[in-house]
C-alpha positions in Angstrom: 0.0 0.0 0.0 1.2 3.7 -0.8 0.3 6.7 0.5 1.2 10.7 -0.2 1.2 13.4 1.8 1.8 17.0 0.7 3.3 18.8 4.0 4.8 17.6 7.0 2.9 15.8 9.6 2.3 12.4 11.8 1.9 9.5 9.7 0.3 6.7 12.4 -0.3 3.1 11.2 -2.3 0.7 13.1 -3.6 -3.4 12.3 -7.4 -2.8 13.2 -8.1 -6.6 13.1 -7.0 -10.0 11.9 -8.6 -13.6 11.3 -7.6 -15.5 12.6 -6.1 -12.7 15.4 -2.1 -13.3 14.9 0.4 -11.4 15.5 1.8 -10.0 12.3 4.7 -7.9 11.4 3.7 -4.0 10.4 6.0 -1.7 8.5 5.9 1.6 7.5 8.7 2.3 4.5 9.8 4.5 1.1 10.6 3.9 -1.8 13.9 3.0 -2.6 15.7 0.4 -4.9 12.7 -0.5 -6.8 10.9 -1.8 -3.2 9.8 -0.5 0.1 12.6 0.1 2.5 11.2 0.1 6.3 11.6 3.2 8.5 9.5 1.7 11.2 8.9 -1.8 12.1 6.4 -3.2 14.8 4.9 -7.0 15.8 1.3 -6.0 15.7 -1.6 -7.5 17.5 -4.8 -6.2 15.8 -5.9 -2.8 18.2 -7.7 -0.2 17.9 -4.7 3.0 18.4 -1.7 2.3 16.0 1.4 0.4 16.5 3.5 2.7 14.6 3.6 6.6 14.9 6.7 9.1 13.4 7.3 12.4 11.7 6.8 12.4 8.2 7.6 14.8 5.5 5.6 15.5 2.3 6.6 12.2 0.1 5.7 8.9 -0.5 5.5 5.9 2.0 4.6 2.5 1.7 3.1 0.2 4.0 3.6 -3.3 4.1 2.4 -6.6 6.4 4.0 -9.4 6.8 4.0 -12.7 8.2 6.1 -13.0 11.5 5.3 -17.4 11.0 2.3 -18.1 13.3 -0.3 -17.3 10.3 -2.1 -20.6 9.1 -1.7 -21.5 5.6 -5.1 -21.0 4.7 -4.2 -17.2 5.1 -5.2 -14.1 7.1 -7.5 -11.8 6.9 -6.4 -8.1 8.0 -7.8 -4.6 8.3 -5.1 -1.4 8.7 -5.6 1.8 8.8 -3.8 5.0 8.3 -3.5 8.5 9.5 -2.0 11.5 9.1 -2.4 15.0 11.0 
């Protein structure tokens, strides 16, 4: 996922739920090298408040989840969201 901002703010990113509820690695990135390169890394339990919060400038950042090895192979199910005041 990619998001944009146009002026310097808070960029918060939170896992809002997850089926089956795993832990699951969160990371919040830019652009670099043709992939996402992390800024921010957390081991997420879905919540409601976010499990990662910085200072952003005005850019491009990209949002990634990932699987930390306790998701079943049938898959997860996950809701983030993203903010940015």
């Amino acid at each position: 996922m990619w998001v944009t901002t146009t002026q310097a703010g808070t960029l918060s990113v939170a896992l809002t739920s997850a089926q089956p509820a795993v832990t699951l690695g969160l990371s919040l990135g830019v652009l670099g090298g043709g992939h996402c390169e992390q800024l921010q890394r957390a081991d997420a339990q879905p919540g409601s408040g976010p499990q990662i919060a910085t200072a952003a400038e005005a850019g491009t950042y990209c949002v990634e989840v990932s699987d930390l090895g306790s998701a079943p192979l049938s898959g997860v199910a996950y809701s983030i969201s993203v903010g940015f005041h």
